[in-house]
C-alpha positions in Angstrom: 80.0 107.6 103.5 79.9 105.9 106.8 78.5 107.9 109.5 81.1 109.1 111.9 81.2 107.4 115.8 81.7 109.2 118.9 85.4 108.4 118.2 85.5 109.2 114.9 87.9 112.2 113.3 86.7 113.1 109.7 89.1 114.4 107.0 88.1 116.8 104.6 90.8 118.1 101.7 90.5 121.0 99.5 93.2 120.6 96.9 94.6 124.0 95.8 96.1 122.5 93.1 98.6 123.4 89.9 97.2 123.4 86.5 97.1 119.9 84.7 100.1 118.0 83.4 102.3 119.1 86.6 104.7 116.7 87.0 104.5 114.6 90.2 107.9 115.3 91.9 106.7 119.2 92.2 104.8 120.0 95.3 101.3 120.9 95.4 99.6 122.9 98.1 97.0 120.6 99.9 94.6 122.0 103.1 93.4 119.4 105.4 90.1 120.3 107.3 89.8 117.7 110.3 86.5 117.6 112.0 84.8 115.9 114.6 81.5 113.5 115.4 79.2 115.9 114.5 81.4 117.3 111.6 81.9 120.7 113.8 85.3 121.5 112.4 88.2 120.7 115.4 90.8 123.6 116.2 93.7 122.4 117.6 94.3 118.7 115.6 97.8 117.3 115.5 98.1 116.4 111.6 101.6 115.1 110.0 102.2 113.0 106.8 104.7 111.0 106.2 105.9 111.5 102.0 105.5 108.3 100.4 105.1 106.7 103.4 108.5 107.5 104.7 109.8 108.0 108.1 112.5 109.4 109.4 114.3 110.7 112.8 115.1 114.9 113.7 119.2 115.6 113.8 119.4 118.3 116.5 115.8 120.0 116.8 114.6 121.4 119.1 111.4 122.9 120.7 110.2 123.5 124.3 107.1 123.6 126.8 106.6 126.6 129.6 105.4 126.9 132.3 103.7 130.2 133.0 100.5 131.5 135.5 100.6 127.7 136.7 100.0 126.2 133.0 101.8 124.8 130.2 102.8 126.4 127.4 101.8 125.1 125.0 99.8 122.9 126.3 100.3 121.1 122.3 103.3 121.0 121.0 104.2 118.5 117.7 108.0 117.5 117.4 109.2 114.8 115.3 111.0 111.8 116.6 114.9 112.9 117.8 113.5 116.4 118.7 114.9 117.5 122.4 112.5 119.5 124.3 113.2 121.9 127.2 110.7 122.5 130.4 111.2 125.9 131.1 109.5 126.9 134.6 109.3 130.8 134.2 106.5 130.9 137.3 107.8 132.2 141.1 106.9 128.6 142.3 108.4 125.6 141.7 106.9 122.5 139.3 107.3 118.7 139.2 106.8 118.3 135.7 105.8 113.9 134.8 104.3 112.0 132.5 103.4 107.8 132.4 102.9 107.5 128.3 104.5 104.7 127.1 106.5 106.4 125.0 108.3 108.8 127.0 108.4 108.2 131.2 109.5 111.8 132.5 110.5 112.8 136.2 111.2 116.3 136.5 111.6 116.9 140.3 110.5 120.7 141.8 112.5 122.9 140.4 112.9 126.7 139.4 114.5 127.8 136.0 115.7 125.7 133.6 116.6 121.8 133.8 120.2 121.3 132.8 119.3 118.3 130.3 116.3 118.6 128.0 114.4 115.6 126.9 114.8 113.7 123.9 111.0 112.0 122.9 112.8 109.5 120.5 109.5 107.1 119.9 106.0 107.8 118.1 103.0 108.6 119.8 101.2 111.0 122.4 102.8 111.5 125.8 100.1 113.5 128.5 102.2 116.1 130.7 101.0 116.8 134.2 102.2 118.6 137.1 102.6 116.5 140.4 102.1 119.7 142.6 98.9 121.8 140.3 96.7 119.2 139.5 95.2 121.4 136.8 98.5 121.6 134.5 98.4 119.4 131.5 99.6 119.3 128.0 100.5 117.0 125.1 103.2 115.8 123.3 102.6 114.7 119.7 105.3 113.0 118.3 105.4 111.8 114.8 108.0 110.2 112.3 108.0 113.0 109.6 109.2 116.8 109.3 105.7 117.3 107.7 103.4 118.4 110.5 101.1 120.8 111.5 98.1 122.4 114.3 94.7 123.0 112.7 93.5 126.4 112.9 90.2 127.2 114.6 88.4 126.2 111.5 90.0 123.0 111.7 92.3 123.5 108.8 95.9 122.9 108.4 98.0 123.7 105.0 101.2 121.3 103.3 102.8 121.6 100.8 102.6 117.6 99.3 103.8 115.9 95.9 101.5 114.0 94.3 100.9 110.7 95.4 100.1 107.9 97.9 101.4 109.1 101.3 100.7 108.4 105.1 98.9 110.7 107.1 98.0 110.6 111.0 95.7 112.5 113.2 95.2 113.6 117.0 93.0 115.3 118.9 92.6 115.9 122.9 89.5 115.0 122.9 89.6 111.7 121.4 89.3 108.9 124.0 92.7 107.0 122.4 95.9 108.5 123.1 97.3 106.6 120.0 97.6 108.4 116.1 95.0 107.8 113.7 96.1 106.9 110.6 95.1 106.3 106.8 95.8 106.5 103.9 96.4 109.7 101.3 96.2 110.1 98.0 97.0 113.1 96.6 96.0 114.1 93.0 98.5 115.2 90.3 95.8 118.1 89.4 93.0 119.1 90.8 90.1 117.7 92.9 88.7 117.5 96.1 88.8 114.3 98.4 87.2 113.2 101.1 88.5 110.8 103.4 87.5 109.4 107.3 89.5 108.2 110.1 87.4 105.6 112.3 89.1 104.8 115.4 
């Protein structure tokens, strides 16, 4: 296996699997365990995979981002592409909520309560929040092109429930220098196994 870089996210998966002969249209459960440079396991991954490699948009989802004690909450949240997402400010001061990314260009002006329209991330990727008045306020926005998506645990692990199969899978993690998805490929065995796979970026 080639070493992991200072960039590097490794992949571990435990398959949980159903006894042999289970046909492959029926859904097997499949942990993922992402882990870092060093192979410390990483709490706090954004993990989605895309079936068969298919992709698809969010029909009226939802989600939202806080802000409480002069921080966002969460400061990760995962939505797939469509999803509209509200900024709640529930501190006593007011908050200029932006963000640059390329895919999503927000400009939340100081306000108190909630904004009247929420906003619609409708393109894959990470978009970095920040507030223009408390420097120290950030979060993330992990967007990704499947309903199939997940937060690792502080282990590092994150559970689906997959068929078997070749299917997409894509990876993100704060402290990665890239603010783009890693991605490879994922088989996933009709019974049984354990594989072992690496994302390089």
């Amino acid at each position: 296996m080639k070493p992991a870089t200072s960039s590097s996210l490794v992949l571990c998966l435990p398959l949980a699997l159903c006894a042999a002969g289970l046909p492959t249209a029926h859904a097997v459960p499949v942990t993922l365990q992402v882990r870092g440079p060093n192979g410390q396991p990483l709490a706090g991954a954004a993990v989605a995979v895309e079936v068969k490699g298919r992709t698809g948009r969010a029909t009226g989802a939802k989600a939202e981002i806080g802000q409480r004690d002069r921080q966002f909450t969460p400061q990760l949240l995962i939505v797939q592409t469509g999803t509209a997402v509200n900024f709640p400010n529930f501190d006593t001061v007011r908050h200029h909520v932006y963000s640059i990314s390329p895919i999503k260009v927000i400009d939340i002006k100081l306000y108190s309560g909630t904004p009247t329209e929420p906003i619609v991330f409708d393109k894959p990727g990470v978009a970095a929040l920040g507030c223009n008045i408390h420097d120290r306020m950030s979060a993330h926005v992990v967007v990704v092109d499947t309903p199939v998506f997940g937060r690792t645990d502080g282990r590092g692990q994150v559970s689906f429930d997959l068929p078997a199969g070749e299917h997409a899978l894509k990876a993100w993690h704060a402290g990665q220098k890239s603010t783009s998805l890693q991605s490879l490929k994922l088989d996933v065995p009709a019974a049984g196994g354990t594989s072992t796979v690496t994302l390089v970026e």
